[in-house]
PDB file with SEQRES, HELIX, SHEET and CRYST1 records, atoms N, CA, C and O in Angstrom:
SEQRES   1 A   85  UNK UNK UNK UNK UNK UNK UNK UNK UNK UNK UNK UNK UNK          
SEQRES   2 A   85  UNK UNK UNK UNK UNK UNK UNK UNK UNK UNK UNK UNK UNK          
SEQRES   3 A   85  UNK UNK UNK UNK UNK UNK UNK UNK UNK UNK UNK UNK UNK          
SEQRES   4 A   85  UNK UNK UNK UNK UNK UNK UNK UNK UNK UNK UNK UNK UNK          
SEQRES   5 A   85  UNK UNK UNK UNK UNK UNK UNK UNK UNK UNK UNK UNK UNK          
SEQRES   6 A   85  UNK UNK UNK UNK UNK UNK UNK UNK UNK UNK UNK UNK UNK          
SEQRES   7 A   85  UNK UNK UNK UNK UNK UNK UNK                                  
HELIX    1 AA1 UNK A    3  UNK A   13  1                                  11    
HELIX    2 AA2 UNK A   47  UNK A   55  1                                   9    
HELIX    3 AA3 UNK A   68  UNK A   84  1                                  17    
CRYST1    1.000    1.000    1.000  90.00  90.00  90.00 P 1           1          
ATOM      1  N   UNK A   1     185.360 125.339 -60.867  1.00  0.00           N  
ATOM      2  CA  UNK A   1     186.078 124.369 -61.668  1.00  0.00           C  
ATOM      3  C   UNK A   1     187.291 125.073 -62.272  1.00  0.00           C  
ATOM      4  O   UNK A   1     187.269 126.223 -62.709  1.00  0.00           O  
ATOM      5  N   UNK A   2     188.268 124.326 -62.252  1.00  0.00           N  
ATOM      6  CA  UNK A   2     189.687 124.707 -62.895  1.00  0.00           C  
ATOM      7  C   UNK A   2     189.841 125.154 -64.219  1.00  0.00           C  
ATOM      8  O   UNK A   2     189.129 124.505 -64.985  1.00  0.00           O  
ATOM      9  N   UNK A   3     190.476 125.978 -64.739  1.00  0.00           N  
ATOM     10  CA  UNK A   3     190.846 126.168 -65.942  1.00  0.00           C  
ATOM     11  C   UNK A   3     191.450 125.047 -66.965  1.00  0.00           C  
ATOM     12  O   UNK A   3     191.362 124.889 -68.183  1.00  0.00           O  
ATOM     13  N   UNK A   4     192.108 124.336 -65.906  1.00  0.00           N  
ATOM     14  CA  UNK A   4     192.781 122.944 -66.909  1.00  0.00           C  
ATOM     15  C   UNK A   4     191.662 121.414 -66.950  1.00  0.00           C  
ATOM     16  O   UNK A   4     191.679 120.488 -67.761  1.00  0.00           O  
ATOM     17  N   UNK A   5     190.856 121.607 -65.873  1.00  0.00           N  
ATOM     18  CA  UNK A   5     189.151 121.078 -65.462  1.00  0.00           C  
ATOM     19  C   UNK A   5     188.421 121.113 -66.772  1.00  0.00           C  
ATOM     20  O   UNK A   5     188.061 120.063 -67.304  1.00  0.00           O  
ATOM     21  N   UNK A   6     188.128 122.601 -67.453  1.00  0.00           N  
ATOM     22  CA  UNK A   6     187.320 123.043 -68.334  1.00  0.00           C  
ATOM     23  C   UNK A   6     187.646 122.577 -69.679  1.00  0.00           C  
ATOM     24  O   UNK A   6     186.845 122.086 -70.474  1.00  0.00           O  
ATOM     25  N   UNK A   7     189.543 122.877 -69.960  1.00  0.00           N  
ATOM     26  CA  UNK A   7     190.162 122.373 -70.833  1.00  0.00           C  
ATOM     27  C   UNK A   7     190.305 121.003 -71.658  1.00  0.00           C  
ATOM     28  O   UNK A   7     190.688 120.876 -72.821  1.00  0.00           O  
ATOM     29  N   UNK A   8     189.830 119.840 -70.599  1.00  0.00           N  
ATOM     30  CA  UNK A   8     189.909 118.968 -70.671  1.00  0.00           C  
ATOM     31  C   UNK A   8     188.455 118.656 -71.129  1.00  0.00           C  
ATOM     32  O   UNK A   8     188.211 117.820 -71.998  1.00  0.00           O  
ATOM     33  N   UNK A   9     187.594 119.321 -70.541  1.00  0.00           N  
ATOM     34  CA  UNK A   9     186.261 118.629 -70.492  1.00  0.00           C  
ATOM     35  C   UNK A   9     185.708 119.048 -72.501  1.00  0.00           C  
ATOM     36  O   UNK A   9     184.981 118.404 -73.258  1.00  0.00           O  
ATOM     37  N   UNK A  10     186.382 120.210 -72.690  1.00  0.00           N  
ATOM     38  CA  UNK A  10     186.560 121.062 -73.823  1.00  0.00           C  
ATOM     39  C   UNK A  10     186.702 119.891 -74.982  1.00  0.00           C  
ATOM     40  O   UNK A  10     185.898 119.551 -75.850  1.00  0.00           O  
ATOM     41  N   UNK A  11     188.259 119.318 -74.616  1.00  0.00           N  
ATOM     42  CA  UNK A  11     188.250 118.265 -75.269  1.00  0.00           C  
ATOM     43  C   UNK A  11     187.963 117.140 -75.385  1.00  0.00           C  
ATOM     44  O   UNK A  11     188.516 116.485 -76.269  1.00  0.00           O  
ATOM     45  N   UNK A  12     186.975 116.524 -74.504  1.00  0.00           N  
ATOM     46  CA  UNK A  12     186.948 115.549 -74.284  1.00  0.00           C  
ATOM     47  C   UNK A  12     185.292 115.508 -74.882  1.00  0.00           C  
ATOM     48  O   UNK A  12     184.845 114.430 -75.277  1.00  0.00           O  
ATOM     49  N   UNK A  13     184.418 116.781 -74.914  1.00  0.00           N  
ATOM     50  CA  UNK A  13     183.708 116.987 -75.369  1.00  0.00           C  
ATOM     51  C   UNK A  13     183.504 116.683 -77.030  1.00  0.00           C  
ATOM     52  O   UNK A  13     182.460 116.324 -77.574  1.00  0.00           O  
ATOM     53  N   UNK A  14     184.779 116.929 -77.646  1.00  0.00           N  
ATOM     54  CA  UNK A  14     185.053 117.386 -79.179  1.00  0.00           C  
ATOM     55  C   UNK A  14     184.990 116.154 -79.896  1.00  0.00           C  
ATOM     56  O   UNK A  14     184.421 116.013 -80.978  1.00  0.00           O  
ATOM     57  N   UNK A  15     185.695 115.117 -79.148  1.00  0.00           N  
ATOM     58  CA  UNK A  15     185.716 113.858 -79.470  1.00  0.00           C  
ATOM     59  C   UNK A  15     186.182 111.729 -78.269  1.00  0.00           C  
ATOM     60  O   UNK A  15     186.675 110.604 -78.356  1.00  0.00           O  
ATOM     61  N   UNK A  16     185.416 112.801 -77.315  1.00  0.00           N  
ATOM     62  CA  UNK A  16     185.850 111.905 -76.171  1.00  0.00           C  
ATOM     63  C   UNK A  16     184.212 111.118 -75.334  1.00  0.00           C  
ATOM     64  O   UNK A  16     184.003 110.264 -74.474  1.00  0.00           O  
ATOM     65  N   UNK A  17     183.475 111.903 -76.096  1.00  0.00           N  
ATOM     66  CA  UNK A  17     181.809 111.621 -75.477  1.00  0.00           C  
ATOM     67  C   UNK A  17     181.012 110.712 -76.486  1.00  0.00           C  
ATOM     68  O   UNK A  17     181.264 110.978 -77.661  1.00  0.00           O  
ATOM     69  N   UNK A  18     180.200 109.804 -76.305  1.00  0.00           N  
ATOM     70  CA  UNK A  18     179.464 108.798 -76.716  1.00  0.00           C  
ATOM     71  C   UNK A  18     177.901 108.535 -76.027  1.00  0.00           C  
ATOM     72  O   UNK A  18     177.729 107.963 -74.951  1.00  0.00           O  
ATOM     73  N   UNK A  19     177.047 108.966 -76.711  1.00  0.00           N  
ATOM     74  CA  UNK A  19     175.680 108.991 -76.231  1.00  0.00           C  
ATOM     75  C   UNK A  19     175.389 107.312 -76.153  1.00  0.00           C  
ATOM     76  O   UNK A  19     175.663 106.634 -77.143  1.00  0.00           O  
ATOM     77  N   UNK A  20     174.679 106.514 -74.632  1.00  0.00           N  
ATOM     78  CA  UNK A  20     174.744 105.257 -75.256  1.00  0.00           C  
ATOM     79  C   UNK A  20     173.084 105.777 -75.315  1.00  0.00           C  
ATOM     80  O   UNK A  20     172.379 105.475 -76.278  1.00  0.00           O  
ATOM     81  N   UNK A  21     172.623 106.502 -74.290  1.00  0.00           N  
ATOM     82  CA  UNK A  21     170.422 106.325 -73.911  1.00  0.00           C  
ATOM     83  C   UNK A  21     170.553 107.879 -73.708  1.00  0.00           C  
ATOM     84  O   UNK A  21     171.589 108.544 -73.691  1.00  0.00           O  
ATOM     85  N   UNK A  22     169.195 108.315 -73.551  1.00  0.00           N  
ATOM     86  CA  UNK A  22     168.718 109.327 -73.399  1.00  0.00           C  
ATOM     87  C   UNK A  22     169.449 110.024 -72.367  1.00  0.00           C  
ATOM     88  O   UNK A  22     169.878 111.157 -72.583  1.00  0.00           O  
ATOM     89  N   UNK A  23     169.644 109.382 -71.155  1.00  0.00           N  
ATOM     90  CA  UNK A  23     170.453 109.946 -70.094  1.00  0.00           C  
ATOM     91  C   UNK A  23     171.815 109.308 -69.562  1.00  0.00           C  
ATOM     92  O   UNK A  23     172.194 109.655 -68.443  1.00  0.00           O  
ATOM     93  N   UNK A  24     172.640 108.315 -70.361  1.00  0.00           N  
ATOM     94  CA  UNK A  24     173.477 107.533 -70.409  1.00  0.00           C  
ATOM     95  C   UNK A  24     174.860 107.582 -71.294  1.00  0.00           C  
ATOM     96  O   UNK A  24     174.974 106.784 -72.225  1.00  0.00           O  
ATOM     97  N   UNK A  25     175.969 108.566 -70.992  1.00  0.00           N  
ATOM     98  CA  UNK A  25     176.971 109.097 -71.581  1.00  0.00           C  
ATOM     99  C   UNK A  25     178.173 107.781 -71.839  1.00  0.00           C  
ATOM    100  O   UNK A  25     177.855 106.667 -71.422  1.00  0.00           O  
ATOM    101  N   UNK A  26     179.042 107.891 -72.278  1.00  0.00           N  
ATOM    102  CA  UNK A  26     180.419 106.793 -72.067  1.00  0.00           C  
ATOM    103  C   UNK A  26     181.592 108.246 -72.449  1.00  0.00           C  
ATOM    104  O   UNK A  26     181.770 109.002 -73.404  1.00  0.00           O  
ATOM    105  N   UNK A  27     182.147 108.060 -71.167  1.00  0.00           N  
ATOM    106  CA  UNK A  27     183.262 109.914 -72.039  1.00  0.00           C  
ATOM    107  C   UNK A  27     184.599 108.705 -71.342  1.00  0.00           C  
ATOM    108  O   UNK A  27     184.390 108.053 -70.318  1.00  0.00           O  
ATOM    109  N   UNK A  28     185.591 108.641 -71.947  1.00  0.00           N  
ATOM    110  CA  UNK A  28     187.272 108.522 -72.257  1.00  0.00           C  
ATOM    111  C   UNK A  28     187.892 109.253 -71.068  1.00  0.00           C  
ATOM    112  O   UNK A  28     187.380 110.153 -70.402  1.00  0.00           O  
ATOM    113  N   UNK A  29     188.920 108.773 -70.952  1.00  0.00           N  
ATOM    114  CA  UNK A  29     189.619 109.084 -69.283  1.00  0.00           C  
ATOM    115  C   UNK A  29     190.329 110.128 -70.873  1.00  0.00           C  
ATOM    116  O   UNK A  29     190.283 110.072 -72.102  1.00  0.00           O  
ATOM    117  N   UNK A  30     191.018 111.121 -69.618  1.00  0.00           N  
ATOM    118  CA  UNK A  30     191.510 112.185 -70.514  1.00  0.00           C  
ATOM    119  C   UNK A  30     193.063 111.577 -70.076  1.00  0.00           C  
ATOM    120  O   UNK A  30     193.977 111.755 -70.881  1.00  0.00           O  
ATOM    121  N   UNK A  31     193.306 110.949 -68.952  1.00  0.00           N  
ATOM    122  CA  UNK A  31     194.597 110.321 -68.312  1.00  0.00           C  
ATOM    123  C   UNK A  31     195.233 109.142 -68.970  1.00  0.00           C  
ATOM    124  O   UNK A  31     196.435 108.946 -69.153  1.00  0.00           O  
ATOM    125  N   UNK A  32     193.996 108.227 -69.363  1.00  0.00           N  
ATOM    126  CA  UNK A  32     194.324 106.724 -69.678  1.00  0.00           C  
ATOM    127  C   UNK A  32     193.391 106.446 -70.454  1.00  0.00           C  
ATOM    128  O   UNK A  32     192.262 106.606 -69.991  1.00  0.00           O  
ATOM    129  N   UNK A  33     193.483 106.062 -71.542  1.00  0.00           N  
ATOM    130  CA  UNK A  33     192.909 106.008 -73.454  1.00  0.00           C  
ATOM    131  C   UNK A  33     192.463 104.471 -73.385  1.00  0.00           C  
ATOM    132  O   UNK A  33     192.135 103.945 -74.449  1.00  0.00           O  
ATOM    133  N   UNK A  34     192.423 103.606 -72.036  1.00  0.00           N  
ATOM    134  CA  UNK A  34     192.155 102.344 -72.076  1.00  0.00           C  
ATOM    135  C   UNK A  34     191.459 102.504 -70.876  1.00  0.00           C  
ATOM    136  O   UNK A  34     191.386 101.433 -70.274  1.00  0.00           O  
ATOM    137  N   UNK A  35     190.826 103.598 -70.202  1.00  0.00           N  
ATOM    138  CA  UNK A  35     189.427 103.336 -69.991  1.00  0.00           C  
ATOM    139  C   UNK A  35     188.393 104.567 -70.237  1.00  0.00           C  
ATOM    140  O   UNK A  35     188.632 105.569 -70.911  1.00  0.00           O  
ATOM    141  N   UNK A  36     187.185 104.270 -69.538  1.00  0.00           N  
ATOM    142  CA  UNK A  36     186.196 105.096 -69.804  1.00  0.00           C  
ATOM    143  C   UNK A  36     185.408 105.226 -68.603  1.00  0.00           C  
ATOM    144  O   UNK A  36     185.956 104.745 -67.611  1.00  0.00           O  
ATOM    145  N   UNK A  37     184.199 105.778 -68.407  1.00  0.00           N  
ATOM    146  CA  UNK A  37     183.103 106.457 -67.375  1.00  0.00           C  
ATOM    147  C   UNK A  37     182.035 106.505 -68.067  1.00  0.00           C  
ATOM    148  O   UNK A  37     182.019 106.761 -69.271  1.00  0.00           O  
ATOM    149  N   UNK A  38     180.761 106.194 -67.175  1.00  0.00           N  
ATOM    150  CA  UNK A  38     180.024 106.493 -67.656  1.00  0.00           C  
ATOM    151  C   UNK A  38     179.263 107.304 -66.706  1.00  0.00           C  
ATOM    152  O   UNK A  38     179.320 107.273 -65.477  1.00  0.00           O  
ATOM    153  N   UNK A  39     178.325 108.256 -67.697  1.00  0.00           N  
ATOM    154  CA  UNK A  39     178.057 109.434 -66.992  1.00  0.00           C  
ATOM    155  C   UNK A  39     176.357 110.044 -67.242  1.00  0.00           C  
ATOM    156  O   UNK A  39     175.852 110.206 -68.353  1.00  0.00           O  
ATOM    157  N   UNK A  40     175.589 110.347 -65.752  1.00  0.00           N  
ATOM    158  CA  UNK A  40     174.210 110.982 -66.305  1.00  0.00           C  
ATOM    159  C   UNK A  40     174.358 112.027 -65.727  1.00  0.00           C  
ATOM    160  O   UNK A  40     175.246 112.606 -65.100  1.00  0.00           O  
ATOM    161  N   UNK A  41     173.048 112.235 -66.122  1.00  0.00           N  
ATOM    162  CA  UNK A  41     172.896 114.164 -65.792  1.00  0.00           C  
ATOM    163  C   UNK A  41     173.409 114.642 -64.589  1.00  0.00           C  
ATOM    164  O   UNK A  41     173.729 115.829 -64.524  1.00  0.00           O  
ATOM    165  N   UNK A  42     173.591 113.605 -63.227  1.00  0.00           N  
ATOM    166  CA  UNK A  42     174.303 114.223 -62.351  1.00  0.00           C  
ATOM    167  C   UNK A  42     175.177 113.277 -61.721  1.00  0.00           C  
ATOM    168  O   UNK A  42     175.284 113.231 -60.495  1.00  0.00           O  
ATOM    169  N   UNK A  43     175.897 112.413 -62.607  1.00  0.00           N  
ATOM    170  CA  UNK A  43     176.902 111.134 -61.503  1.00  0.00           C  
ATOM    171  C   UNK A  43     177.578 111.293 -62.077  1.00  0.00           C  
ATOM    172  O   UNK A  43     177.457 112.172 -62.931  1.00  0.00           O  
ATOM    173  N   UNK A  44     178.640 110.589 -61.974  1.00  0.00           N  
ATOM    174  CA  UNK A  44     179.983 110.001 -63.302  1.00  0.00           C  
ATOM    175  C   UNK A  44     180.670 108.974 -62.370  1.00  0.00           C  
ATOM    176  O   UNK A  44     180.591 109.269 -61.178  1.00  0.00           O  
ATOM    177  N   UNK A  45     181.349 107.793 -62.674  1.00  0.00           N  
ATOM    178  CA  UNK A  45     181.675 106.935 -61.824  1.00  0.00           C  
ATOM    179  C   UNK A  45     183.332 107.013 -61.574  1.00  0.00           C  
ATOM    180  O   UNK A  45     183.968 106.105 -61.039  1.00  0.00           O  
ATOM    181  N   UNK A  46     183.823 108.079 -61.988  1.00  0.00           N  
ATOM    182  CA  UNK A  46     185.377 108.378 -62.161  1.00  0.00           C  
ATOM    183  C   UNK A  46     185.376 108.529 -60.209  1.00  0.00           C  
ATOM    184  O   UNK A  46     184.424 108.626 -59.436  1.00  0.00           O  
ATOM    185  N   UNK A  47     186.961 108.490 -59.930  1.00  0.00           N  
ATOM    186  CA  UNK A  47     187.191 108.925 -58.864  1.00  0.00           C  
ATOM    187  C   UNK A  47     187.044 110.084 -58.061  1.00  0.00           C  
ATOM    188  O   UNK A  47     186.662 110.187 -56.895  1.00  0.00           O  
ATOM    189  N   UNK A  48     187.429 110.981 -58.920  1.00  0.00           N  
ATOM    190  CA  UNK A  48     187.303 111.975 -58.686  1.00  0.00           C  
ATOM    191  C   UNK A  48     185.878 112.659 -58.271  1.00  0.00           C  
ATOM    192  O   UNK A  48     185.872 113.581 -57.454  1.00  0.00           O  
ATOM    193  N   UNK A  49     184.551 112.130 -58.920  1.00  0.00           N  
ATOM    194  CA  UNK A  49     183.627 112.338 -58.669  1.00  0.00           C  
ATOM    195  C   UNK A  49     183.207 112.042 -57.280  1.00  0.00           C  
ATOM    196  O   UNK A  49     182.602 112.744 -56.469  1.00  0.00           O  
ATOM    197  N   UNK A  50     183.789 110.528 -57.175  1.00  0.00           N  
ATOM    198  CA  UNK A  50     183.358 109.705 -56.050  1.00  0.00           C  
ATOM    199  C   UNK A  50     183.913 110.591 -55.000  1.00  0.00           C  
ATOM    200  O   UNK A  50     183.125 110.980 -54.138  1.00  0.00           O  
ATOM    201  N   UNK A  51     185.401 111.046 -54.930  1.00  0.00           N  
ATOM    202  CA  UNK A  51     185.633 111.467 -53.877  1.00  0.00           C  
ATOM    203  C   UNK A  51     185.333 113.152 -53.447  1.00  0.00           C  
ATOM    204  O   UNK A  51     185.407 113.686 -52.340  1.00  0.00           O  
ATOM    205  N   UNK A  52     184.996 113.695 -54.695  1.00  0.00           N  
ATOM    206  CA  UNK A  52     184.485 114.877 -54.619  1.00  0.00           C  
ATOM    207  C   UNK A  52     183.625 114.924 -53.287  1.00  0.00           C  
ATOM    208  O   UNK A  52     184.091 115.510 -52.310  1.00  0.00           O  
ATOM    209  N   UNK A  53     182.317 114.289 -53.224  1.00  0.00           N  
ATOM    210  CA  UNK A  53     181.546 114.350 -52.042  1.00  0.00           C  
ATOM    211  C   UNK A  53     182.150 113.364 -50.526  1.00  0.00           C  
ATOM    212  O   UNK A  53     181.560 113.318 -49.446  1.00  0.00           O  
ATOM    213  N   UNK A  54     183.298 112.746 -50.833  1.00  0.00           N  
ATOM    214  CA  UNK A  54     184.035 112.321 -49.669  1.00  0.00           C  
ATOM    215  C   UNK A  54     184.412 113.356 -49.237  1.00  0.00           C  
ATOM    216  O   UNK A  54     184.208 113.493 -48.031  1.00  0.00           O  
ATOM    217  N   UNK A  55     184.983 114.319 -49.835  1.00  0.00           N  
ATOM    218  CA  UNK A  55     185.433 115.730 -49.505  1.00  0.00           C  
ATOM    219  C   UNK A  55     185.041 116.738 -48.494  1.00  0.00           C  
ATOM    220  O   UNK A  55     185.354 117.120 -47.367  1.00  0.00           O  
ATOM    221  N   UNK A  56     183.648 117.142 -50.076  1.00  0.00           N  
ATOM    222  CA  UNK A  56     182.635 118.274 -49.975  1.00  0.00           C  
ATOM    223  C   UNK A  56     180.927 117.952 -49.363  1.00  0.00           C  
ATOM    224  O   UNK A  56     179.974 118.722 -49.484  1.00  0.00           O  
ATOM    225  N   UNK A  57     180.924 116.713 -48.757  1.00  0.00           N  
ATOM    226  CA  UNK A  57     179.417 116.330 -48.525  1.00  0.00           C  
ATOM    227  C   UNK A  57     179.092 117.191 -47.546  1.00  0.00           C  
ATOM    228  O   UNK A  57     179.789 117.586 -46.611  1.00  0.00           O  
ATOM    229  N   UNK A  58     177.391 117.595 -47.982  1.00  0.00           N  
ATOM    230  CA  UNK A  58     177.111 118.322 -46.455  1.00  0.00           C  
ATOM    231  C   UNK A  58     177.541 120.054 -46.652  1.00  0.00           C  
ATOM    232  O   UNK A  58     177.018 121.050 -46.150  1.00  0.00           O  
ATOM    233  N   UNK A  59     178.336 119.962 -47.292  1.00  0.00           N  
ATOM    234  CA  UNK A  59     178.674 121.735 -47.858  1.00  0.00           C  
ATOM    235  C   UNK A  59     177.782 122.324 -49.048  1.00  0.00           C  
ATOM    236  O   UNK A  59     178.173 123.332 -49.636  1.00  0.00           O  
ATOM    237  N   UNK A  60     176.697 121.757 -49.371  1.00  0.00           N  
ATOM    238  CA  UNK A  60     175.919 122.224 -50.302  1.00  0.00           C  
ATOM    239  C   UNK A  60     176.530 122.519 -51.737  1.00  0.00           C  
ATOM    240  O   UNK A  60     176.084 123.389 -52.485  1.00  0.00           O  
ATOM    241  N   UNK A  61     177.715 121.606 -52.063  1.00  0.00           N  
ATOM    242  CA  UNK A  61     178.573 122.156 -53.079  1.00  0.00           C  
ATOM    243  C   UNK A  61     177.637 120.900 -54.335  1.00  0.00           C  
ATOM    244  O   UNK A  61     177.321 119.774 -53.950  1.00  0.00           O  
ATOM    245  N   UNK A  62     177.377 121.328 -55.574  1.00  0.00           N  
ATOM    246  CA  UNK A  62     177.360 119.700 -56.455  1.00  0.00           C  
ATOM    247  C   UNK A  62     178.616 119.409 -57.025  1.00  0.00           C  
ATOM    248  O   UNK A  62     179.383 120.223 -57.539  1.00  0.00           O  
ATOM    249  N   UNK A  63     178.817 117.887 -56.868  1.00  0.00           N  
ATOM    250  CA  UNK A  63     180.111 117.635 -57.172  1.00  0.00           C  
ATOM    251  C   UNK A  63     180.028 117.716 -58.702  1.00  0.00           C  
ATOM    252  O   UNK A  63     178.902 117.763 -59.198  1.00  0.00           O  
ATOM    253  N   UNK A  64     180.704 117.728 -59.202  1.00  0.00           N  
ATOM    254  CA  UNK A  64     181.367 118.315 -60.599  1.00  0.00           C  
ATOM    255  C   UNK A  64     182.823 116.992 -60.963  1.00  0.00           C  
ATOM    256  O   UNK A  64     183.582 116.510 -60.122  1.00  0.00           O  
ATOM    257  N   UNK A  65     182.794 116.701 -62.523  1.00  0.00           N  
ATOM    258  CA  UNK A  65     184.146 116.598 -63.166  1.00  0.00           C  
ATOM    259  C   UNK A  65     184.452 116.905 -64.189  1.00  0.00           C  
ATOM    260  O   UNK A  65     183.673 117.815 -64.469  1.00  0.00           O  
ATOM    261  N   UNK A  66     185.269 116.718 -65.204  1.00  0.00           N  
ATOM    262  CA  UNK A  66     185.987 117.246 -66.345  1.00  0.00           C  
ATOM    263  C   UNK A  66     184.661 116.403 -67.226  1.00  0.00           C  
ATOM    264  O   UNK A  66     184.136 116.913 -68.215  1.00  0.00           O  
ATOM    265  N   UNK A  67     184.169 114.784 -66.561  1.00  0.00           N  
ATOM    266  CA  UNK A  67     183.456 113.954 -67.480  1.00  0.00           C  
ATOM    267  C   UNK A  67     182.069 114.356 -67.238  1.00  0.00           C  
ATOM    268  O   UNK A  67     181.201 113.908 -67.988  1.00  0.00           O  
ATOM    269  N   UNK A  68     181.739 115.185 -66.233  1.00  0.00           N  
ATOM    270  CA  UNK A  68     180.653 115.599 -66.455  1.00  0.00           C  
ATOM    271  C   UNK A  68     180.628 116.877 -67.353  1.00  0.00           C  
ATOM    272  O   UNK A  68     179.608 117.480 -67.686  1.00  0.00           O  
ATOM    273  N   UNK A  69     181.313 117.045 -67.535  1.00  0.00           N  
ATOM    274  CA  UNK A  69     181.432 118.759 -67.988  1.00  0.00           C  
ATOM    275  C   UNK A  69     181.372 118.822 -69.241  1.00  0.00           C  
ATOM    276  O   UNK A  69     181.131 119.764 -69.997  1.00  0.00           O  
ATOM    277  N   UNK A  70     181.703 117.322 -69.489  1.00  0.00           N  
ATOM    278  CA  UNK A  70     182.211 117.287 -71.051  1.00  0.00           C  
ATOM    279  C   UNK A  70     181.259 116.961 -71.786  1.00  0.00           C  
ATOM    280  O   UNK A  70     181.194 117.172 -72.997  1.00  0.00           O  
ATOM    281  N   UNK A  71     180.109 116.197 -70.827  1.00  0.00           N  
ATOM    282  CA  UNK A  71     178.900 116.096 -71.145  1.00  0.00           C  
ATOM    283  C   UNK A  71     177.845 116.785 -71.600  1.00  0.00           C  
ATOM    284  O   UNK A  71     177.035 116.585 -72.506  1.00  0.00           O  
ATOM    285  N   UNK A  72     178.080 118.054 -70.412  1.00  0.00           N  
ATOM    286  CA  UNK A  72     177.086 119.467 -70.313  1.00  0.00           C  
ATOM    287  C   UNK A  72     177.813 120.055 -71.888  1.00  0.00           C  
ATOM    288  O   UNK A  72     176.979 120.109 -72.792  1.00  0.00           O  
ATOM    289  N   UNK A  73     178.955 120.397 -72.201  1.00  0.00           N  
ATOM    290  CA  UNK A  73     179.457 120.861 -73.321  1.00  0.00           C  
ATOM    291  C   UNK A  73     179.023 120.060 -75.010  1.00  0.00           C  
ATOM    292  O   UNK A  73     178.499 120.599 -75.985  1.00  0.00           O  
ATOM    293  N   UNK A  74     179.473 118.661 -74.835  1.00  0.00           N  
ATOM    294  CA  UNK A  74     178.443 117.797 -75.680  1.00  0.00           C  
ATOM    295  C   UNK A  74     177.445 118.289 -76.306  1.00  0.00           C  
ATOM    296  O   UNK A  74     177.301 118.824 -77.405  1.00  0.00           O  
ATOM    297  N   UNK A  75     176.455 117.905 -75.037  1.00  0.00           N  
ATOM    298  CA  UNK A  75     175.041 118.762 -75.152  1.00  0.00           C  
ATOM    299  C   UNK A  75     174.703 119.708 -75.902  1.00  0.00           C  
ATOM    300  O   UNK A  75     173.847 119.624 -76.782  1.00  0.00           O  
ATOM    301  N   UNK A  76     175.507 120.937 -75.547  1.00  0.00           N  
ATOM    302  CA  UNK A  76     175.669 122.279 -75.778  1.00  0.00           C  
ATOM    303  C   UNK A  76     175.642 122.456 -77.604  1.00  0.00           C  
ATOM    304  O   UNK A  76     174.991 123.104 -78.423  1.00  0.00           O  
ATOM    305  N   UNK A  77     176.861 121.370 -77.621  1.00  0.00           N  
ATOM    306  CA  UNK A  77     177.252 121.661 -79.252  1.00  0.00           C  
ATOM    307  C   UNK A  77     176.236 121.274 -80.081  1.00  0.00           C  
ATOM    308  O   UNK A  77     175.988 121.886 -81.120  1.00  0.00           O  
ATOM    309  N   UNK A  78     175.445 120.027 -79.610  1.00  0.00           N  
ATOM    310  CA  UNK A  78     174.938 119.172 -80.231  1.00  0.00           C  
ATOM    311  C   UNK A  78     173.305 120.213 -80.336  1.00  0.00           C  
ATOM    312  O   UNK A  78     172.450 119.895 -81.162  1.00  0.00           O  
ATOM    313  N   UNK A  79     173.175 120.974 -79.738  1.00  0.00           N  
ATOM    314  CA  UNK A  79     171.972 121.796 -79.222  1.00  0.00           C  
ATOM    315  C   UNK A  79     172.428 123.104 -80.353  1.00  0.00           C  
ATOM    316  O   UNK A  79     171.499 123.656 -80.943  1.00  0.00           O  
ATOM    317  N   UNK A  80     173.834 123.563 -80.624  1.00  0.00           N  
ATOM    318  CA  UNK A  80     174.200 124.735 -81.221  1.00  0.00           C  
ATOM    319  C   UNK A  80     173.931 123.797 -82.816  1.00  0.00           C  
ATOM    320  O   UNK A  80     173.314 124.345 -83.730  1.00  0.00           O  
ATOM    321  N   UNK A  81     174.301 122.830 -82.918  1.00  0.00           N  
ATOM    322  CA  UNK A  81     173.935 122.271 -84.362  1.00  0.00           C  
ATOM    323  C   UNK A  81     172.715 122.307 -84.879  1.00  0.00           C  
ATOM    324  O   UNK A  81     172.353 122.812 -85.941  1.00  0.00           O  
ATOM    325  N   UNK A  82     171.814 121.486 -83.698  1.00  0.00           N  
ATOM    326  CA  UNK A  82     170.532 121.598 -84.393  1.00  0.00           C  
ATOM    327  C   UNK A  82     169.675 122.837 -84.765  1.00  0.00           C  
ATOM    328  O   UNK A  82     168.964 123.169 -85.713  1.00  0.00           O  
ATOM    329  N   UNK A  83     170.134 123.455 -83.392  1.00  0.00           N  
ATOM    330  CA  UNK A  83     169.305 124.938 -83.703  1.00  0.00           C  
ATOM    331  C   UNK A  83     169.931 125.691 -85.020  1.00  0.00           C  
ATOM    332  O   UNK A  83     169.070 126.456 -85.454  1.00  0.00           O  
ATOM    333  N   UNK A  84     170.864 125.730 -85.632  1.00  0.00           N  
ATOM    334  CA  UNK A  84     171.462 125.882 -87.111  1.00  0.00           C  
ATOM    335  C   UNK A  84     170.573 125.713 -88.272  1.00  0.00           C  
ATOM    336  O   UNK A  84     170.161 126.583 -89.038  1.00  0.00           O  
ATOM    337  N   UNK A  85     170.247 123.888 -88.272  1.00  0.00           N  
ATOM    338  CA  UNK A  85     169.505 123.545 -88.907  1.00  0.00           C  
ATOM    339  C   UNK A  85     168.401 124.368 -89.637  1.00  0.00           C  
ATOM    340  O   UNK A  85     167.587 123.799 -90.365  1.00  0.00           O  
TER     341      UNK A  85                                                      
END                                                                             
């Protein structure tokens, strides 16, 4: 994943992610502020996702995006808070 990939997901993490269910994300286009994705532990319905495995299918790669990433990071913080507690 890209450096400007990570960057994004960074921020999009900080204030771009919305838990709706247990495994059911809503993360903000980092492009366009008038829509959104929604995202689980391993999909996201952005394009980029979609075409990721148009790409890479069959190469053993998992597709990856900035909105999944931002998810895994989410997580992360939300996991660095509680354990604080």
């Amino acid at each position: 994943m890209s450096a400007g990939t990570i960057r994004k997901a960074r921020d999009l993490a900080k204030n771009g992610v919305v838990k709706i269910e247990d495994d059911l994300y809503q993360v903000k286009s980092s492009s366009d502020p008038s829509k959104s994705y929604f995202i689980t532990s391993d999909s996201c319905d952005c394009l980029g996702f979609k075409n990721f495995y148009k790409f890479h299918h069959g190469k053993g790669i998992k597709a990856n995006c900035s909105h999944l990433e931002a998810v895994r990071i989410f997580k992360e913080m939300k996991e660095n808070l509680n354990s604080k507690k």
